[in-house]
mmCIF file of the N, C-alpha and C atoms, coordinates in Angstrom:
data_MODEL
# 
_entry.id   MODEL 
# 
loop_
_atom_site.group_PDB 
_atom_site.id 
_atom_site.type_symbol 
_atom_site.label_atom_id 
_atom_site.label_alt_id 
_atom_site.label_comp_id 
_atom_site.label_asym_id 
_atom_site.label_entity_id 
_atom_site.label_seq_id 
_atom_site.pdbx_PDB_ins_code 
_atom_site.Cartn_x 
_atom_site.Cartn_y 
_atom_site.Cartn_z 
_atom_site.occupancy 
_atom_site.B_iso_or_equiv 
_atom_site.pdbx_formal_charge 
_atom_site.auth_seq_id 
_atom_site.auth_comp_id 
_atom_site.auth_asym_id 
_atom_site.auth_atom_id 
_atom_site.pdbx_PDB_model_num 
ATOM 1   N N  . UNK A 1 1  ? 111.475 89.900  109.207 1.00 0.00 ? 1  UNK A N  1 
ATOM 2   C CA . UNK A 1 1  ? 110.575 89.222  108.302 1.00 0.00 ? 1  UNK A CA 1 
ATOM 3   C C  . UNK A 1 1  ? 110.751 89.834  106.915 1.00 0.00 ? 1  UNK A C  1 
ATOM 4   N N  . UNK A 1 2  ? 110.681 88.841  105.483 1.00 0.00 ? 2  UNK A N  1 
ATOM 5   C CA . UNK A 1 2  ? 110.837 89.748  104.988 1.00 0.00 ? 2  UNK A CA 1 
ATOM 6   C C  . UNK A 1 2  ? 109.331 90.126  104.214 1.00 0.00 ? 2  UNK A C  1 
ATOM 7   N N  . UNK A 1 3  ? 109.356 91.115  103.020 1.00 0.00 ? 3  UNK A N  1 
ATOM 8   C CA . UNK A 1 3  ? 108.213 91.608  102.262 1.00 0.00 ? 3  UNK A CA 1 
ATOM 9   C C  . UNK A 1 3  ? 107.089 90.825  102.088 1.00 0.00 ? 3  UNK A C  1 
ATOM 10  N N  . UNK A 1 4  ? 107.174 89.553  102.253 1.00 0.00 ? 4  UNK A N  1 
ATOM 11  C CA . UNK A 1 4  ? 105.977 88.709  102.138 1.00 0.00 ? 4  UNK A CA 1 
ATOM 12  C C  . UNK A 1 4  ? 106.363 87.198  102.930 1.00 0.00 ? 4  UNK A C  1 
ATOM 13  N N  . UNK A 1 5  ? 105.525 87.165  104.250 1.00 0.00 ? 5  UNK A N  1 
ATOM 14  C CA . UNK A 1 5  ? 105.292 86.110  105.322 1.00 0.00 ? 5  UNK A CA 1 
ATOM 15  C C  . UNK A 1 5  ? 105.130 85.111  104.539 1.00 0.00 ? 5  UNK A C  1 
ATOM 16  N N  . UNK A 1 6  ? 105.878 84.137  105.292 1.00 0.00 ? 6  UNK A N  1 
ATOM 17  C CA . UNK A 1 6  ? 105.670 82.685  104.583 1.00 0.00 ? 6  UNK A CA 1 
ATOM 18  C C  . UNK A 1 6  ? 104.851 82.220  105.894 1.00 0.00 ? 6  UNK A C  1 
ATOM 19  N N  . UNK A 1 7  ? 103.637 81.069  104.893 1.00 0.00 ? 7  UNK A N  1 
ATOM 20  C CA . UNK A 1 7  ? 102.343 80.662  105.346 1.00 0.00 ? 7  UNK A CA 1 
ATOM 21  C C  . UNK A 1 7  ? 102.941 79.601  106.264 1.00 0.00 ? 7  UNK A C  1 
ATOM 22  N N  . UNK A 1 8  ? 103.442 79.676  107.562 1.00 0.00 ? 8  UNK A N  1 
ATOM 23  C CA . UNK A 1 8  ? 103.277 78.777  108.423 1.00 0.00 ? 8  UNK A CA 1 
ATOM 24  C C  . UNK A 1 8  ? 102.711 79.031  110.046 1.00 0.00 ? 8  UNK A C  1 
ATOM 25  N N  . UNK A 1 9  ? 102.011 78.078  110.670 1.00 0.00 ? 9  UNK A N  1 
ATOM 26  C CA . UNK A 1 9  ? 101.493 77.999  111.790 1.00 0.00 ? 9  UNK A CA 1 
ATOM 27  C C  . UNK A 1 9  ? 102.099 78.918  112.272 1.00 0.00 ? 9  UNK A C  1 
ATOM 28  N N  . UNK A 1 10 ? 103.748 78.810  112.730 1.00 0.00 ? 10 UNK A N  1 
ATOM 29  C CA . UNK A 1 10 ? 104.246 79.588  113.859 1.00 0.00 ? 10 UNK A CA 1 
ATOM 30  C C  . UNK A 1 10 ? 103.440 81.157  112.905 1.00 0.00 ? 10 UNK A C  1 
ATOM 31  N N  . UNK A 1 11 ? 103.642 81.849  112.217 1.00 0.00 ? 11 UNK A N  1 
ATOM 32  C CA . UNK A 1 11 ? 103.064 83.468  111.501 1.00 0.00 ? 11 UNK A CA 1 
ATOM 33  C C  . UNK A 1 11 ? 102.029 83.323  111.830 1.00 0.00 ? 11 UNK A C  1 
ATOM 34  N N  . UNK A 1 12 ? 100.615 81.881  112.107 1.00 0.00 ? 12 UNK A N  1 
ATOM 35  C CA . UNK A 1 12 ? 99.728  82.336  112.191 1.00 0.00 ? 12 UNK A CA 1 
ATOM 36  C C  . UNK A 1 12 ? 98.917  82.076  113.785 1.00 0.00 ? 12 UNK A C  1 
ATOM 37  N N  . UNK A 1 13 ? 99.974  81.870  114.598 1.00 0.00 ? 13 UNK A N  1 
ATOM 38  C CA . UNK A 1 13 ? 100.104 81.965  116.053 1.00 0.00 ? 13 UNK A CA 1 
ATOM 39  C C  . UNK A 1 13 ? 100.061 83.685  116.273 1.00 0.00 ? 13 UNK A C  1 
ATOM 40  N N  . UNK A 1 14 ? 101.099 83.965  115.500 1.00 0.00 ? 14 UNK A N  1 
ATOM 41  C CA . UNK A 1 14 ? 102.072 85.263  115.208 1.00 0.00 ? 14 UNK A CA 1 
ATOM 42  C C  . UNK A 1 14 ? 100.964 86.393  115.383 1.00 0.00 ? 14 UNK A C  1 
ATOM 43  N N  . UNK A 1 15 ? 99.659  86.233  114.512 1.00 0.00 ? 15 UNK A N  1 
ATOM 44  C CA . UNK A 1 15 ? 98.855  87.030  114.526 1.00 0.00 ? 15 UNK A CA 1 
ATOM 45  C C  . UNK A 1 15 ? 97.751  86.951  115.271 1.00 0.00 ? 15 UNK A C  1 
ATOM 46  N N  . UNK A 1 16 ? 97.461  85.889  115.461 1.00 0.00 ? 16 UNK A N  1 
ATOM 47  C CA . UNK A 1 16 ? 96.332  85.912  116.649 1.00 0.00 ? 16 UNK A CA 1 
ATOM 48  C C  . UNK A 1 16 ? 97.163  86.555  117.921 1.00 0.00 ? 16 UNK A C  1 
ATOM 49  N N  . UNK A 1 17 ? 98.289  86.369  118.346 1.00 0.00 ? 17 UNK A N  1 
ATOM 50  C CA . UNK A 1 17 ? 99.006  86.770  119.391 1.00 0.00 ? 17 UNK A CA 1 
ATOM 51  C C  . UNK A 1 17 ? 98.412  88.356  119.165 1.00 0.00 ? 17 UNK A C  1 
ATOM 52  N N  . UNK A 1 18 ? 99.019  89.271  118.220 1.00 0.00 ? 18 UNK A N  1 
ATOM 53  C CA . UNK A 1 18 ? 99.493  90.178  118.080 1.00 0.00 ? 18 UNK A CA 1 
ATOM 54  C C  . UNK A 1 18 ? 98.175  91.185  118.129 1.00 0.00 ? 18 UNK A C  1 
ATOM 55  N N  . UNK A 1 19 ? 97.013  90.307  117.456 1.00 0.00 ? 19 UNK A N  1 
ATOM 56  C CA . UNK A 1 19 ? 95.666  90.931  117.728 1.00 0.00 ? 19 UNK A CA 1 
ATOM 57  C C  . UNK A 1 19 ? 95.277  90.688  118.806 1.00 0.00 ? 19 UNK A C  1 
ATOM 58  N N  . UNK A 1 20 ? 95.858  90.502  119.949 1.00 0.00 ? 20 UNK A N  1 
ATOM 59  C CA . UNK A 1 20 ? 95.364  89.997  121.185 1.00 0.00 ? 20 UNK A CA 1 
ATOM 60  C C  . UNK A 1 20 ? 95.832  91.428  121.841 1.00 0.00 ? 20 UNK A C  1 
ATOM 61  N N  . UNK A 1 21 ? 96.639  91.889  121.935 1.00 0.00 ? 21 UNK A N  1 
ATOM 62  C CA . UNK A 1 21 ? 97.028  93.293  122.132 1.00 0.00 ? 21 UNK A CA 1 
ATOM 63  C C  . UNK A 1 21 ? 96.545  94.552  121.719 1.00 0.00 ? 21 UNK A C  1 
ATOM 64  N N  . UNK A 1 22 ? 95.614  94.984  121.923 1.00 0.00 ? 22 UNK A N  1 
ATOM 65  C CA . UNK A 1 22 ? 95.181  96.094  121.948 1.00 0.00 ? 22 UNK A CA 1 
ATOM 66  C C  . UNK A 1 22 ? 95.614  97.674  121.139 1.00 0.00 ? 22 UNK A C  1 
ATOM 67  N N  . UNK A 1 23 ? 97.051  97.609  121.886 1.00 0.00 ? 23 UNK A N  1 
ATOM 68  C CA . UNK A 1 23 ? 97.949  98.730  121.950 1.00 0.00 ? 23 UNK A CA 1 
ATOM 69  C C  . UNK A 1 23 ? 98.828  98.289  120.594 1.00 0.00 ? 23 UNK A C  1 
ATOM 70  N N  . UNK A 1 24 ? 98.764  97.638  119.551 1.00 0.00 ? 24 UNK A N  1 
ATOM 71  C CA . UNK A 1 24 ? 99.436  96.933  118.689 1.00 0.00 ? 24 UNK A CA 1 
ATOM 72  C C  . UNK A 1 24 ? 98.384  97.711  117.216 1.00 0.00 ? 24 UNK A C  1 
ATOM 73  N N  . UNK A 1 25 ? 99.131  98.176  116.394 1.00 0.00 ? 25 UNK A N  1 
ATOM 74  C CA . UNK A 1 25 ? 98.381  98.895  115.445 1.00 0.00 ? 25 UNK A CA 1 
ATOM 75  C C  . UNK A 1 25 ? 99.302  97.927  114.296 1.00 0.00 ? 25 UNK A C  1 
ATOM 76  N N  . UNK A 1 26 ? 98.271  97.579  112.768 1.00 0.00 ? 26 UNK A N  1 
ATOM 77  C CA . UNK A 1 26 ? 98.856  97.372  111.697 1.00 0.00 ? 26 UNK A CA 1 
ATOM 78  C C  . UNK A 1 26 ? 99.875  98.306  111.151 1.00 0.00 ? 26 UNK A C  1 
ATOM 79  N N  . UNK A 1 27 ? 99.527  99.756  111.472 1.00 0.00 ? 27 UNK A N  1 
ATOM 80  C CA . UNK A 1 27 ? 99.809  101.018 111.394 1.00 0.00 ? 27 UNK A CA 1 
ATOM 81  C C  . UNK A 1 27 ? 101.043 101.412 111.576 1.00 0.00 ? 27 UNK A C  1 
ATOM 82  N N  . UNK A 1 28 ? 101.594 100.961 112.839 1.00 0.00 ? 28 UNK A N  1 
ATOM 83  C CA . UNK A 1 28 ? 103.001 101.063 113.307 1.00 0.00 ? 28 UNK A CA 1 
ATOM 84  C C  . UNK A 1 28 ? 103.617 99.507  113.351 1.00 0.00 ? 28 UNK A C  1 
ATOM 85  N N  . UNK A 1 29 ? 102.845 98.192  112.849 1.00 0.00 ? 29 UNK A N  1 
ATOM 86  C CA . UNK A 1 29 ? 103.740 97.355  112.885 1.00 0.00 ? 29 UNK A CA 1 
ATOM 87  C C  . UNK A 1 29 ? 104.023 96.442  112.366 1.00 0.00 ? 29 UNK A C  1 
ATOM 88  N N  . UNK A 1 30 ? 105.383 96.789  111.274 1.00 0.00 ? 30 UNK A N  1 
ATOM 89  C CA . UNK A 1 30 ? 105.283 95.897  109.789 1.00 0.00 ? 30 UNK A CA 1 
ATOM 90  C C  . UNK A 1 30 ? 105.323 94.734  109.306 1.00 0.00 ? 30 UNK A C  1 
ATOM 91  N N  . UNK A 1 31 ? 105.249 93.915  110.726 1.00 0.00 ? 31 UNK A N  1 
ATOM 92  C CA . UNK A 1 31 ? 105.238 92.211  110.600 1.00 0.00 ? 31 UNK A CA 1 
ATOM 93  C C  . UNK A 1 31 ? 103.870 92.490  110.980 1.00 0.00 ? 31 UNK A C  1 
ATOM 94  N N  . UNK A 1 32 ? 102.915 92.997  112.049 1.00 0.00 ? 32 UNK A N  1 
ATOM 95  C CA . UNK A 1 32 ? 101.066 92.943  111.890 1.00 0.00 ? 32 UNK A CA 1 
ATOM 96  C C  . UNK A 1 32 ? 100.631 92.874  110.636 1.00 0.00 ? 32 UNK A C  1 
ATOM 97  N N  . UNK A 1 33 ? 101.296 94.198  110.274 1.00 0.00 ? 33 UNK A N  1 
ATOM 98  C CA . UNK A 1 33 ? 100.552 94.575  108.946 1.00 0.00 ? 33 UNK A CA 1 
ATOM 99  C C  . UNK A 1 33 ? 100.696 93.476  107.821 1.00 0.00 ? 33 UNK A C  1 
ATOM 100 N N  . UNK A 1 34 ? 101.949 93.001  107.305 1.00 0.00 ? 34 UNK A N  1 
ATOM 101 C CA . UNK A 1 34 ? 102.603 91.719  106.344 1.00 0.00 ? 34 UNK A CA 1 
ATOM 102 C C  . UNK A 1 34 ? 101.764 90.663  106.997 1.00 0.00 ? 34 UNK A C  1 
ATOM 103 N N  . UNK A 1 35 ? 101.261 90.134  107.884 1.00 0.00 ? 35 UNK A N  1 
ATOM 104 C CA . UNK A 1 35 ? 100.826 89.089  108.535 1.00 0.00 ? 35 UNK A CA 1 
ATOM 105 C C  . UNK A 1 35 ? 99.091  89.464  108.202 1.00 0.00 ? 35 UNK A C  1 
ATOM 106 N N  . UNK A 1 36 ? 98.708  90.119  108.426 1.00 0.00 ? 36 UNK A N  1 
ATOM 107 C CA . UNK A 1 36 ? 97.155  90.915  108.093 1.00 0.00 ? 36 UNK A CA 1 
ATOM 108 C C  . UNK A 1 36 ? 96.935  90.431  106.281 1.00 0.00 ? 36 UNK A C  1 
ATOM 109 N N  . UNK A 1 37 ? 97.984  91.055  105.580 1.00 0.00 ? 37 UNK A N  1 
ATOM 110 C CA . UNK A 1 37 ? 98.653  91.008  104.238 1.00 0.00 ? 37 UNK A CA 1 
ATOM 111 C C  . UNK A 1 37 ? 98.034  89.605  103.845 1.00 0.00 ? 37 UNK A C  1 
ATOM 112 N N  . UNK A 1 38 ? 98.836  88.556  104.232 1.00 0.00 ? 38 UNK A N  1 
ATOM 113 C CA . UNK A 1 38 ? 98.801  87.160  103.871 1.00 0.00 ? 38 UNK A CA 1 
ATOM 114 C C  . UNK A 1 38 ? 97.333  86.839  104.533 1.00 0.00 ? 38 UNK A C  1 
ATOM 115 N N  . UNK A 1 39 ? 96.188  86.954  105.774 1.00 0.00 ? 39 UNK A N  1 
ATOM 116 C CA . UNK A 1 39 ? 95.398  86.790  106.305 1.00 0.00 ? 39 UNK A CA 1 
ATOM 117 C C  . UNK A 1 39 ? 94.186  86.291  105.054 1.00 0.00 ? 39 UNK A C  1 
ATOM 118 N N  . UNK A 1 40 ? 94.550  88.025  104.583 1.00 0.00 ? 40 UNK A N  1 
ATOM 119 C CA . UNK A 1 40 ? 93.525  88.338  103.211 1.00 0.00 ? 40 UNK A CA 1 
ATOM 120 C C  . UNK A 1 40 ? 93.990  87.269  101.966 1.00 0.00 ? 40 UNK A C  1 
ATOM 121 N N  . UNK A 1 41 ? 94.948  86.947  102.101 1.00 0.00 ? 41 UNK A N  1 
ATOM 122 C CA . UNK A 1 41 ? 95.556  86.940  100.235 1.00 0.00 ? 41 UNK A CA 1 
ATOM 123 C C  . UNK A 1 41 ? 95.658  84.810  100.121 1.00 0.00 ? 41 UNK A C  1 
ATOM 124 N N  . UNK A 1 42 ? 95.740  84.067  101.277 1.00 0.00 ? 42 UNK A N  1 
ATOM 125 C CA . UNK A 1 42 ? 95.656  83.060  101.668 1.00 0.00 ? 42 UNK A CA 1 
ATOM 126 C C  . UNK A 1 42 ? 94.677  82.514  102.730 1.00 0.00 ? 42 UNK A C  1 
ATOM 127 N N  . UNK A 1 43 ? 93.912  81.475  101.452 1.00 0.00 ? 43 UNK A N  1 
ATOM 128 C CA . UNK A 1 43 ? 93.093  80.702  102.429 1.00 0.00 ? 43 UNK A CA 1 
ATOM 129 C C  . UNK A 1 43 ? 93.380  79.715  103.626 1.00 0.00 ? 43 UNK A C  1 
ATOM 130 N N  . UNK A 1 44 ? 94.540  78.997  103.311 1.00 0.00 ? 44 UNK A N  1 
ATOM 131 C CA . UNK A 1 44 ? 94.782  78.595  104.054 1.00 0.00 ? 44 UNK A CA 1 
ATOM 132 C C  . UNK A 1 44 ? 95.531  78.845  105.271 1.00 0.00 ? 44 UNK A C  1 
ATOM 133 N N  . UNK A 1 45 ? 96.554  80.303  105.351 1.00 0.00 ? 45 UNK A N  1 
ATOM 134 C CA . UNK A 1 45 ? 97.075  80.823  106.459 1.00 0.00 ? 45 UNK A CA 1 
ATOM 135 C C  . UNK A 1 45 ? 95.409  81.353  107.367 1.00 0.00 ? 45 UNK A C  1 
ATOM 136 N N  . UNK A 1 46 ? 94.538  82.009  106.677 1.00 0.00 ? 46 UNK A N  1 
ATOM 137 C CA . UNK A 1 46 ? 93.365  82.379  106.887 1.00 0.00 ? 46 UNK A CA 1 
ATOM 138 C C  . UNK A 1 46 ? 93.044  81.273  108.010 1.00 0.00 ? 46 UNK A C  1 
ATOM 139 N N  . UNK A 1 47 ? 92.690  80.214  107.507 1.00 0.00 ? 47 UNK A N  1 
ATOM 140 C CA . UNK A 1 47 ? 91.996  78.674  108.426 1.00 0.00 ? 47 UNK A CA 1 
ATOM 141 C C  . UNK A 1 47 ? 92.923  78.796  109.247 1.00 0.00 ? 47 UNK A C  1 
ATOM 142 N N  . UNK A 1 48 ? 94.255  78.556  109.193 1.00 0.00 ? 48 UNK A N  1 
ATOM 143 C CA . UNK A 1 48 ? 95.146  78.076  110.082 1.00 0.00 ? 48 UNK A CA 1 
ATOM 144 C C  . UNK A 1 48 ? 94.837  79.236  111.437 1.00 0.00 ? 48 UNK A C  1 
ATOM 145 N N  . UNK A 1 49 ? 94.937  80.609  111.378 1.00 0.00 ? 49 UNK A N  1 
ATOM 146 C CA . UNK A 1 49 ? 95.081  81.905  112.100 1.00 0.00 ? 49 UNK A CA 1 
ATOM 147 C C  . UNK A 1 49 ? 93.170  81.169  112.789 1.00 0.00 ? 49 UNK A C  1 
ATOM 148 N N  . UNK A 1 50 ? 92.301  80.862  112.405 1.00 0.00 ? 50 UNK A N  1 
ATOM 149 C CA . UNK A 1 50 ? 91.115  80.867  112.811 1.00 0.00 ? 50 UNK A CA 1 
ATOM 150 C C  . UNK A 1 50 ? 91.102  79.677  113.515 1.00 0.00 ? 50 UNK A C  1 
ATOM 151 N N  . UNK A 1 51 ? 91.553  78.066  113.348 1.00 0.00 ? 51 UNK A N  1 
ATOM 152 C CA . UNK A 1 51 ? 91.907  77.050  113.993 1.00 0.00 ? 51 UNK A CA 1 
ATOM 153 C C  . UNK A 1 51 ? 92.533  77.329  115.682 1.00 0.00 ? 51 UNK A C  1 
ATOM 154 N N  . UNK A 1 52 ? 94.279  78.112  115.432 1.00 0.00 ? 52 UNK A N  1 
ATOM 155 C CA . UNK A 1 52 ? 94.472  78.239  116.033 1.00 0.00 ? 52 UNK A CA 1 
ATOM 156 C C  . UNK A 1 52 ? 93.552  79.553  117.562 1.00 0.00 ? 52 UNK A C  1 
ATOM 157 N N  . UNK A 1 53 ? 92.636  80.487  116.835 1.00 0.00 ? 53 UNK A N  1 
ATOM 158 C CA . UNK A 1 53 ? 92.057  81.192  117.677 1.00 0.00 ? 53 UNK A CA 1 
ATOM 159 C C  . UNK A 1 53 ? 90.871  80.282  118.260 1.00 0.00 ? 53 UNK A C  1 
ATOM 160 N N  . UNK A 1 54 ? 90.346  79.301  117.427 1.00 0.00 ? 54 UNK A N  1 
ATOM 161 C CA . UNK A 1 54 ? 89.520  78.529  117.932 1.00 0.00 ? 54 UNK A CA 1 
ATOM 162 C C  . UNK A 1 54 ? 90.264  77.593  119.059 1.00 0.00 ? 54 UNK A C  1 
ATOM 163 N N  . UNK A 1 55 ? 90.976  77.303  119.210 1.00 0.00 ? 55 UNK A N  1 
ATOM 164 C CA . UNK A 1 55 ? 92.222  76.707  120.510 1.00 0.00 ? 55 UNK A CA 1 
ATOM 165 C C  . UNK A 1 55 ? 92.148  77.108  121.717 1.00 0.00 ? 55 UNK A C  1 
ATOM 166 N N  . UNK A 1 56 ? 92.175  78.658  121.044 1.00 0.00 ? 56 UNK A N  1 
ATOM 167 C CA . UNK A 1 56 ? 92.641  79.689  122.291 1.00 0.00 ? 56 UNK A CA 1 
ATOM 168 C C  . UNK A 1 56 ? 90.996  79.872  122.989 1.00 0.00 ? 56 UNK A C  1 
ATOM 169 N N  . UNK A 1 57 ? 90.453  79.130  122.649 1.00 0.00 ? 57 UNK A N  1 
ATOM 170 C CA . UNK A 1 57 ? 88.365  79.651  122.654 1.00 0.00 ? 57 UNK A CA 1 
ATOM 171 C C  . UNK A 1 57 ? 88.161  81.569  122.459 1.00 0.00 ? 57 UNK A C  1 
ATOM 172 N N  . UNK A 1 58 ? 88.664  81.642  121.171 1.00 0.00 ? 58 UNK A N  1 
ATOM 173 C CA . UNK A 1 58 ? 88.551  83.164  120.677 1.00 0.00 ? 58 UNK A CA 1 
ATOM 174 C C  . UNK A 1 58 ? 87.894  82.776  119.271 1.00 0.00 ? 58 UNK A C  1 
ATOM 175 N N  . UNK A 1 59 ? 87.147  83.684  118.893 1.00 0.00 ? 59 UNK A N  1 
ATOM 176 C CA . UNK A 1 59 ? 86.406  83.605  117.741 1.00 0.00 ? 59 UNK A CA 1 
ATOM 177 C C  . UNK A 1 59 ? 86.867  84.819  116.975 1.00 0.00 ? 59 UNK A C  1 
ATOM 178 N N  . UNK A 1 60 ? 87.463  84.257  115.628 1.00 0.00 ? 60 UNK A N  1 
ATOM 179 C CA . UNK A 1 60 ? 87.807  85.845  114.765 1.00 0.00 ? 60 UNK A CA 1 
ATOM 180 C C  . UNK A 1 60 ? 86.694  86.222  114.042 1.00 0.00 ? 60 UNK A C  1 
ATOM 181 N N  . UNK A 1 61 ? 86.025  87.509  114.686 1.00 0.00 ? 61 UNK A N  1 
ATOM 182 C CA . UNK A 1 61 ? 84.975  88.276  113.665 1.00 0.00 ? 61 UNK A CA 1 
ATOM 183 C C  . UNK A 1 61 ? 85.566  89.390  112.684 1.00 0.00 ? 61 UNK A C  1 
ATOM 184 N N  . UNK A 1 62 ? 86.161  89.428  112.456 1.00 0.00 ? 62 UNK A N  1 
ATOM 185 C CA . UNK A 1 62 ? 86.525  89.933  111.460 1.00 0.00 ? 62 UNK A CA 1 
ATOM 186 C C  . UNK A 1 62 ? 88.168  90.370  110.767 1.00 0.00 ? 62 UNK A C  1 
ATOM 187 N N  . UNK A 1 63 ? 88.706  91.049  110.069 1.00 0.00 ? 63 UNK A N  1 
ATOM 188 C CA . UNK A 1 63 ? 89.942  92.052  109.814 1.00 0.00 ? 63 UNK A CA 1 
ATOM 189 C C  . UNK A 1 63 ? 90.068  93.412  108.991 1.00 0.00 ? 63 UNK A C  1 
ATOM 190 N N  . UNK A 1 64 ? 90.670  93.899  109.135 1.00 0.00 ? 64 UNK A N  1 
ATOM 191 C CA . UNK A 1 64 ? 90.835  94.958  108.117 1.00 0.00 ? 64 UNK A CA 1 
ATOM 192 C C  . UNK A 1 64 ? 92.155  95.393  108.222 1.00 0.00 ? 64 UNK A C  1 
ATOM 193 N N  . UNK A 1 65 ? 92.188  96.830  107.450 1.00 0.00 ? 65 UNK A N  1 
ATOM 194 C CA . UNK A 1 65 ? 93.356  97.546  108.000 1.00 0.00 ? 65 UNK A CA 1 
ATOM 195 C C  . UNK A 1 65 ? 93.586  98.058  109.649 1.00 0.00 ? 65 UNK A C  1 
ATOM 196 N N  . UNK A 1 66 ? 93.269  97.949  109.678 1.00 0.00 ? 66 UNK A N  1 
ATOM 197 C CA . UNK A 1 66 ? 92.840  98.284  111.395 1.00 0.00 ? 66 UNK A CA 1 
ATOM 198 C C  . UNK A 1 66 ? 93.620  97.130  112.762 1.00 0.00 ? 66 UNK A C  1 
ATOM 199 N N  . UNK A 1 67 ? 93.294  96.134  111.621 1.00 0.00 ? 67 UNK A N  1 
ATOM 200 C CA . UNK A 1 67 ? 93.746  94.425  112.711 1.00 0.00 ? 67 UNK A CA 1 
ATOM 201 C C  . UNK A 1 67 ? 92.732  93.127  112.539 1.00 0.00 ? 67 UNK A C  1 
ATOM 202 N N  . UNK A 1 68 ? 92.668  92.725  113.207 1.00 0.00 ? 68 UNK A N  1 
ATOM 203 C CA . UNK A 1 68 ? 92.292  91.247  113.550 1.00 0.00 ? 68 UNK A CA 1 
ATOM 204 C C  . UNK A 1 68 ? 91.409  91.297  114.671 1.00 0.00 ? 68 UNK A C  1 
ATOM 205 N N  . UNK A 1 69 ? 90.382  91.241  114.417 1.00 0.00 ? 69 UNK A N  1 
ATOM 206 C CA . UNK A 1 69 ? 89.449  91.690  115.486 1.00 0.00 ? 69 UNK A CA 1 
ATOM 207 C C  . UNK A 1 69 ? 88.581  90.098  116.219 1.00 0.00 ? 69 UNK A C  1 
ATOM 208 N N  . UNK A 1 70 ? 88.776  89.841  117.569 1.00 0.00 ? 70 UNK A N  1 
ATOM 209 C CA . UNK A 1 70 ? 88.717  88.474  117.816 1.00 0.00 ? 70 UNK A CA 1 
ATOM 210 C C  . UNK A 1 70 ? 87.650  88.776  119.235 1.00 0.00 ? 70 UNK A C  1 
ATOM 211 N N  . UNK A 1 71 ? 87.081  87.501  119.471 1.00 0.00 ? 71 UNK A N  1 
ATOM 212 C CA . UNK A 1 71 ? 86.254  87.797  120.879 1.00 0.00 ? 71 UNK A CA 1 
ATOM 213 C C  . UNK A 1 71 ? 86.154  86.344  121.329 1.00 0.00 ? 71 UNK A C  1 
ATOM 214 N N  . UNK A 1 72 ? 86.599  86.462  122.626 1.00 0.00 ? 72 UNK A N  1 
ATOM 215 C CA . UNK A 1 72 ? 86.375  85.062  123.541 1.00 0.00 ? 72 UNK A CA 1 
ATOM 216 C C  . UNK A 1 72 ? 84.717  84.442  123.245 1.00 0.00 ? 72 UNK A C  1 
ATOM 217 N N  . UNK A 1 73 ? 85.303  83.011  123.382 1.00 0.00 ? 73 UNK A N  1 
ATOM 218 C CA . UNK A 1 73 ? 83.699  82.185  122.828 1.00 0.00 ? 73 UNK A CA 1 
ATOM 219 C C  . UNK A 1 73 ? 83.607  82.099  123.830 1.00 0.00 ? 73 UNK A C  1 
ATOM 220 N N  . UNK A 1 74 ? 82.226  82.092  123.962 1.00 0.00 ? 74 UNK A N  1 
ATOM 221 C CA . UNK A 1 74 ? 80.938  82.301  125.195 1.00 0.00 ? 74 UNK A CA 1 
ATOM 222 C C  . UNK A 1 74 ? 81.093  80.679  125.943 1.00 0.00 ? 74 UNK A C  1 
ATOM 223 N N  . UNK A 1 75 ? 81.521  80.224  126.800 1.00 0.00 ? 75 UNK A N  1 
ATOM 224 C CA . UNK A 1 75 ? 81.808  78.835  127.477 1.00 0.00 ? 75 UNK A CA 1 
ATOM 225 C C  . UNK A 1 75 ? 80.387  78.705  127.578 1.00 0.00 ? 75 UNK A C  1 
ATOM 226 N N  . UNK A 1 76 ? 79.334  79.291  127.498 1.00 0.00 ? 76 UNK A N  1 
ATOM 227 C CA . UNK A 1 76 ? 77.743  78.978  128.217 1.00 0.00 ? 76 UNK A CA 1 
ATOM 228 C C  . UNK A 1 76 ? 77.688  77.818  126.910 1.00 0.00 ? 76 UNK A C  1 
ATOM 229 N N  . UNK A 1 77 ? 77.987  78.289  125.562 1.00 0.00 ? 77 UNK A N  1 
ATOM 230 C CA . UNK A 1 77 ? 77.200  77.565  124.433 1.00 0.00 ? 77 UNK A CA 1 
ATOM 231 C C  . UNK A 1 77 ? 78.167  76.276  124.358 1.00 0.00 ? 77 UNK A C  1 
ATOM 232 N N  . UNK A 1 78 ? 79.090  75.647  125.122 1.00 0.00 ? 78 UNK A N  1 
ATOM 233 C CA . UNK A 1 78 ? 79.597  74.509  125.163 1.00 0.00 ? 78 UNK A CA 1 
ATOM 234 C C  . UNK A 1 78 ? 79.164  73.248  125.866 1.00 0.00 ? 78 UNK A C  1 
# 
């Protein structure tokens, strides 16, 4: 990848994937981190990364340096 992710679906699959992993740090991994990068800096990769977690029935509460912090939606409230 290079220095700056280009805003498409597949990158923002890319990161919901990648925050789905636990053991996956921005820290040690420089497409997380570049992908985290664009999260913040674009609204619309932003929607797209939250669309697609809404798919997956995951809700993104939040990001930081840290990651992408996501939690399965509650099937009761459907």
């Amino acid at each position: 990848m290079t220095t700056t992710a280009p805003t498409t679906v597949r990158n923002a699959a890319k990161l919901v994937y990648k925050a789905l992993h636990t053991n996956l740090s921005p820290a040690n991994d420089a497409q997380y981190r570049e992908l985290l990068d664009l999260y913040r800096a674009d609204a619309k990769f932003a929607t797209d990364v939250r669309d697609i977690a809404e798919g997956m029935e995951l809700s993104v509460l939040d990001f930081s340096e840290r990651g992408l912090v996501q939690h399965p939606v509650n099937r009761l409230n459907n």
